[in-house]
N, C-alpha and C positions, 0 to 999 in steps of 0.2 A: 525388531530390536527395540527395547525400551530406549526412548530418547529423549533428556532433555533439554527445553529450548526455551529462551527469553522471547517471546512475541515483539517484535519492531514493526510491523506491517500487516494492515487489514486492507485489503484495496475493497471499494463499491461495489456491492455484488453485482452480477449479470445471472442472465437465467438462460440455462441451457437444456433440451430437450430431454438427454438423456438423465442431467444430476436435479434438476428443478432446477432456484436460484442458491447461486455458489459466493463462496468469498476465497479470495486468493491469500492465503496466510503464510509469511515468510520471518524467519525469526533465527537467532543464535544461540550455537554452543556458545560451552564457556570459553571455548577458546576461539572466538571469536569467528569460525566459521560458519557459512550462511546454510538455512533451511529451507525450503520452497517446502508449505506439505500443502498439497491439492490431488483432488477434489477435496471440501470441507462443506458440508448444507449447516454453516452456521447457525441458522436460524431456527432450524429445528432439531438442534440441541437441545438437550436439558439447561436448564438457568446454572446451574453448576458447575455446565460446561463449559459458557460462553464467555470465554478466556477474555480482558483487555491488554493493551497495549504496556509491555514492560513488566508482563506477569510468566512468571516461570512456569511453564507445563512440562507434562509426562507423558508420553502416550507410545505404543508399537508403530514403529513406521518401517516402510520397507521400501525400497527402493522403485519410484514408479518406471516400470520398462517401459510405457508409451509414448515417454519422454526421456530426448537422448541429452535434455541438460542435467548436468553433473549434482546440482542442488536442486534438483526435485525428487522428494519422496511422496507418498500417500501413506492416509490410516490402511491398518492391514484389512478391515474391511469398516463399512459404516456406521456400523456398532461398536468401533473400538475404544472405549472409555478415555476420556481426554481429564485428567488428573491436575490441578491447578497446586502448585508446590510453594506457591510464594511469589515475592513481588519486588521488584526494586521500585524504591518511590524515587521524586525526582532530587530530595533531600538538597531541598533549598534551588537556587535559580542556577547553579551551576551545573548541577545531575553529575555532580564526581561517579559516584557510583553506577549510573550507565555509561558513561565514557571509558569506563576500563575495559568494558566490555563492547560496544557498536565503534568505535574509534580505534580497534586493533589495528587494520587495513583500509586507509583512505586515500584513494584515487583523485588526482588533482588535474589529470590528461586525459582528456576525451578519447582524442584519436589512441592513447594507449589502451584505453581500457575496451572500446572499439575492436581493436588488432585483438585484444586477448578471448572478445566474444567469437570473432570470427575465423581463430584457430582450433581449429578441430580435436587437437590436443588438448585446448583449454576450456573453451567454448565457456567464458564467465560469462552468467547470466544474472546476477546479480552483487551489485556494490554499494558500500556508501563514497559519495561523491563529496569533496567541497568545492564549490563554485570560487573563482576568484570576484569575479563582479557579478552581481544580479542587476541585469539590464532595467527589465522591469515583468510587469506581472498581467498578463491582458484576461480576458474570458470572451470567450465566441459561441453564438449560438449555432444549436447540435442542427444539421439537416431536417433529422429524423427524433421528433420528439417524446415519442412514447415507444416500447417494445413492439417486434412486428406482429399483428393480431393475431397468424399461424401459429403461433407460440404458446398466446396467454388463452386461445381456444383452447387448444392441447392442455392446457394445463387445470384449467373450468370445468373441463371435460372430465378428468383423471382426479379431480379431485384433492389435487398438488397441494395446495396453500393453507396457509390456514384460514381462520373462518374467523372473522368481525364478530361482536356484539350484536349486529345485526343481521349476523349468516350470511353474510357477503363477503368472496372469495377478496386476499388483500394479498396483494405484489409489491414489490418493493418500486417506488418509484423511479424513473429513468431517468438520468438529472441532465435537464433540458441545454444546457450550457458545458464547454471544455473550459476548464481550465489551464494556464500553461505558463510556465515559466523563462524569461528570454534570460541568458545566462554563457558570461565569459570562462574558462578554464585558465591554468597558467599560463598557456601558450598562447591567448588571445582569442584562440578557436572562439566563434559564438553558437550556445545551440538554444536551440526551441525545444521543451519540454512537454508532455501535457501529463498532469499529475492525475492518478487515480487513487487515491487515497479517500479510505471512507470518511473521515474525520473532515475531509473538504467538499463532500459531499453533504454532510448532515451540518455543517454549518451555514451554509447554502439554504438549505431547509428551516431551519430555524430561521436564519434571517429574513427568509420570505414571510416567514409566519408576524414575524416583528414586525414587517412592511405591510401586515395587510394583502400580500402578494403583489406588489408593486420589482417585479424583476430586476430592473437595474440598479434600485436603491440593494439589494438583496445580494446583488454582485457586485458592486463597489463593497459593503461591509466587509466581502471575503477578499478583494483584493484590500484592504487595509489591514488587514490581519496576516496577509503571506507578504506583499510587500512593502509596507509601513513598519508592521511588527517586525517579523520571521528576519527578512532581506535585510532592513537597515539597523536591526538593533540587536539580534541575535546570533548566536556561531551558527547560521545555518548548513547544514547537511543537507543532502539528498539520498533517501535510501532509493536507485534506480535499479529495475527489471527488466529483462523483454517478454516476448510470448513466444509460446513453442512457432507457433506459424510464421512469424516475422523474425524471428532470430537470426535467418542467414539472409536474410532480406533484405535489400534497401540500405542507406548508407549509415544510419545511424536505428539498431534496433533498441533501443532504450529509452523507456519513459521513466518518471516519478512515481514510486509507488508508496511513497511516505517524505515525511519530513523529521529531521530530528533539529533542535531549534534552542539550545539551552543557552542562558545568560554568556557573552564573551567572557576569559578567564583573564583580567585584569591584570593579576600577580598572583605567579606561582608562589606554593606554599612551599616555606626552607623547610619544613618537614611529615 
């Protein structure tokens, strides 16, 4: 079924045996309901394809059976041409124009929105959220800091990646560090977050590169920009997801899979 959908969410890809490396892409009708479409091998799209953030696409999607939550679909198969229709820009620091649209349904109660994943009936796996307090903003380093070698052999092997200037297989790198957000709802509930969004990802990256690779100058710049910027000066959102395997899981299945961040609205407009 042709579907169109506003992109709100790229999460940091991962790489899996059977898709290569994947991006989790989740985005909205216009009427303001949520899209999960995966599996997506972003990266080895055509440049034509490789939709950003707040950009309207087109594509066939069907309903994915291997997943029993209600907002995931997949392309009909891998070749299904991904159609780029247009774009809301952010039109100035307020982003009127994406608020009509990501701000239909926003969840301000943890534990309701909780109760509504873990009803079978409803089983929401994807929301946007607004924090009443943002505690604060920490980053911890990952156990395990590269991809497991079984994997990127398999994949050297098969010939998966694409190939360097210098015919050298390249993977997306493993971002050494979580990210995570500590954060009140209305009810005072506090939760811990960890965000996966690529945008906090690749600014991670760059900022190492700024540093010379100096880590912790690298990770402070990103906590200044989600908790200095985002947290204290911005209307921040959370666009949050879970995973098909922790969904009935554990007491809270929900991480960060985006941020949406536009200038606070001061005073409404009389018309």
């Amino acid at each position: 079924m042709k579907t169109k959908v506003l992109i709100t969410v790229k999460t940091y890809p991962t790489i899996s045996k059977k898709y290569e490396d994947l991006v989790c892409t989740a985005g909205m009708r216009e009427d303001g309901s949520w899209v999960r479409i995966y599996p997506v091998q972003f990266r080895k799209r055509p440049y034509g394809e490789q939709y950003s953030k707040y950009e309207w696409i087109e594509l066939d999607l069907v309903k994915n059976k291997s997943d029993f939550r209600p907002e995931s679909f997949r392309p009909v198969s891998h070749e299904t041409p991904i159609i780029k229709i247009g774009e809301i820009k952010p039109d100035g620091d307020i982003w009127d124009e994406r608020r009509k649209i990501v701000l239909q349904k926003v969840y301000k109660n943890m534990s309701k929105l909780i109760e509504e994943a873990k009803d079978k009936s409803i089983c929401t796996s994807l929301a946007v959220f607004k924090p009443t307090e943002v505690i604060d903003f920490v980053y911890k380093e990952e156990k395990e800091r590269e991809w497991p070698p079984d994997k990127i052999a398999q994949f050297k092997q098969k010939k998966l990646f694409e190939i360097d200037d210098n015919n050298e297989f390249r993977v997306i790198k493993k971002l050494p560090y979580k990210f995570i957000y500590k954060f009140k709802d209305e009810c005072g509930k506090t939760s811990n977050l960890m965000i996966e969004d690529w945008e906090i990802g690749q600014l991670y990256w760059n900022c190492l590169r700024r540093y010379e690779g100096n880590e912790m100058k690298a990770c402070e710049d990103v906590r200044k920009k989600y908790f200095d910027d985002f947290a204290k000066t911005k209307d921040l959102h959370f666009f949050l997801g879970t995973t098909q395997i922790n969904h009935f899981r554990g007491k809270n299945p929900f991480f960060i899979i985006g941020t949406f961040h536009p200038k606070p609205i001061k005073q409404f407009k009389l018309f």
